[in-house]
C-alpha positions as MATLAB code, in Angstrom:
seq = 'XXXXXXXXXXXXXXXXXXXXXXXXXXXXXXXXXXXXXXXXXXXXXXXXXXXXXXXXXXXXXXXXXXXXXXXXXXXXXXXXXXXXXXXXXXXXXXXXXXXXXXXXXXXXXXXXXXXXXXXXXXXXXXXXXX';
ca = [
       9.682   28.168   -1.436;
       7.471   25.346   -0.639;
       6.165   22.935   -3.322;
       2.594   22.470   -3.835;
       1.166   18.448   -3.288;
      -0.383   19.175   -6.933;
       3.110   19.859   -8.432;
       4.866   16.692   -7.010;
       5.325   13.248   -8.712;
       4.188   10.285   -6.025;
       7.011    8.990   -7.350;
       9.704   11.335   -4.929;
       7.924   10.007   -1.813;
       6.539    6.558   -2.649;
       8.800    3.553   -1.050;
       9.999    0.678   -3.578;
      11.369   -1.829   -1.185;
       7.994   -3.997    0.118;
       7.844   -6.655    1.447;
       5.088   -8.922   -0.903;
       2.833  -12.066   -0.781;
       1.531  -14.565   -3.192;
      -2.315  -15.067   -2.830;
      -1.660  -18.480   -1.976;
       0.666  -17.446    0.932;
      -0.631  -18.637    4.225;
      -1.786  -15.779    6.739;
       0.251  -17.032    9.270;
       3.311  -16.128    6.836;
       1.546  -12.673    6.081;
       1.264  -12.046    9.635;
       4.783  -12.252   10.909;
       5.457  -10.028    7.636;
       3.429   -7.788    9.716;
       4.978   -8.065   12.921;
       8.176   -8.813   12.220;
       9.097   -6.326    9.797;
       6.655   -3.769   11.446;
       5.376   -3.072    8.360;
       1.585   -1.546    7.947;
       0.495   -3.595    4.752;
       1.711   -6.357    2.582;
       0.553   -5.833   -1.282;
      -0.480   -9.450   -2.715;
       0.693  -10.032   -6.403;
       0.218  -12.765   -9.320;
       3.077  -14.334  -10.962;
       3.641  -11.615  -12.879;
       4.202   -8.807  -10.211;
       0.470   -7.089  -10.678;
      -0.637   -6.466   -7.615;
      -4.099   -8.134   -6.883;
      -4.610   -6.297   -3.359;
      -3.219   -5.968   -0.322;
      -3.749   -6.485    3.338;
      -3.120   -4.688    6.527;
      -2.884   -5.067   10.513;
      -6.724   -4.540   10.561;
      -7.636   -7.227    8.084;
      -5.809   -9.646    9.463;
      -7.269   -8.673   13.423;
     -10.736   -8.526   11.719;
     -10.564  -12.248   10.487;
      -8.959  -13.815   13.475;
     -10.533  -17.236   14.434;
     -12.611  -17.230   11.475;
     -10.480  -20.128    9.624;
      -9.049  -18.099    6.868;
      -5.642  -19.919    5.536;
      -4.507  -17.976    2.388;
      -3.405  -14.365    1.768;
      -6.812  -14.197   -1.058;
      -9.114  -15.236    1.686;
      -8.787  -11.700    4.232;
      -6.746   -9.320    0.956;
      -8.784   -6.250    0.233;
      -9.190   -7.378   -3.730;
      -7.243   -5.131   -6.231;
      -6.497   -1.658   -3.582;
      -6.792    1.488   -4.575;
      -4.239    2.326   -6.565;
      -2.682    5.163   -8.140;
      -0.581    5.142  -11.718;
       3.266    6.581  -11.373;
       2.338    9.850  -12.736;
      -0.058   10.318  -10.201;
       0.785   13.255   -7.558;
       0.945   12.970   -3.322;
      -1.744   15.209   -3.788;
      -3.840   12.810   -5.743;
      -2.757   10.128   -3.198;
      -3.726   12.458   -0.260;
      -7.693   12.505   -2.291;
      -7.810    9.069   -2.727;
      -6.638    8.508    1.027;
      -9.319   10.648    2.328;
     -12.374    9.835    0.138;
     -11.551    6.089    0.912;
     -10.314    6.479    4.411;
      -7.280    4.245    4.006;
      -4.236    4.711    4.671;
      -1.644    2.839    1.672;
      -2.208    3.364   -1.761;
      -0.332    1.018   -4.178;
       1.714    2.870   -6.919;
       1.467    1.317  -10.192;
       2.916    0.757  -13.602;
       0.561    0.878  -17.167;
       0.490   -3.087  -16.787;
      -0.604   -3.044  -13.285;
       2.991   -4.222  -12.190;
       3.146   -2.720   -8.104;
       6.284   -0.319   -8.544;
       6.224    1.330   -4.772;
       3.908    2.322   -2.300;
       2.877    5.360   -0.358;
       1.122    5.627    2.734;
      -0.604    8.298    5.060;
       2.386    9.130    7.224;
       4.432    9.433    4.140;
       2.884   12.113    3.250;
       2.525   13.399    6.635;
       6.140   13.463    6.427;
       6.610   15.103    3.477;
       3.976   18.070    4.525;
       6.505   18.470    7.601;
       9.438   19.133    5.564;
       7.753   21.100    3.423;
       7.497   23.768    6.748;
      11.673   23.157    7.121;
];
């Protein structure tokens, strides 16, 4: 029987191990996150693990030679972002009306508890037709 995307916690595909920045991180440091860990975003927090935004491959191509040293000056402030009890069908909406591809899954307090991103979802449709 498959499972409806409207039935399905984000929490059962969302990924909990990320790699993170500080705002004050230097973009140089963000971008061998990037590359290094071949990773599609980094999620910038504060001190107290709320996540303040996040930046991807694109922003950081899109700001190249324009002098920008910290994570805060190329982040996309505070990213979409959906609450734990928030479906893959609700991330799937808020991909598509947004046209991103990572939405940040988050706790009351705004503390960054996973992430879930467009071909996690993909993958979970195809195993859905298993």
């Amino acid at each position: 029987m498959q499972t409806l995307a409207s039935d399905v916690p984000i929490t059962k595909i969302m990924r909990t191990k990320l790699l993170t920045a500080r705002p004050d991180s230097p973009v140089e440091e963000v971008l061998d996150l990037l590359k290094g860990k071949h990773v599609g975003c980094v999620p910038i927090l504060d001190e107290a693990g709320r996540a303040l935004g996040i930046i991807t491959k694109l922003d950081v191509l899109e700001t190249l030679g324009e002098n920008r040293r910290t994570a805060r000056e190329i982040m996309m402030p505070f990213a979409r972002s959906l609450e734990a009890r928030g479906t893959i069908a609700e991330a799937a909406e808020i991909m598509s009306s947004e046209r991103i591809h990572h939405v940040l899954v988050i706790a009351d307090d705004r503390t960054l508890i996973g992430l879930v991103s467009s071909l996690d979802i993909a993958d979970w449709i195809a195993k859905q037709g298993s």
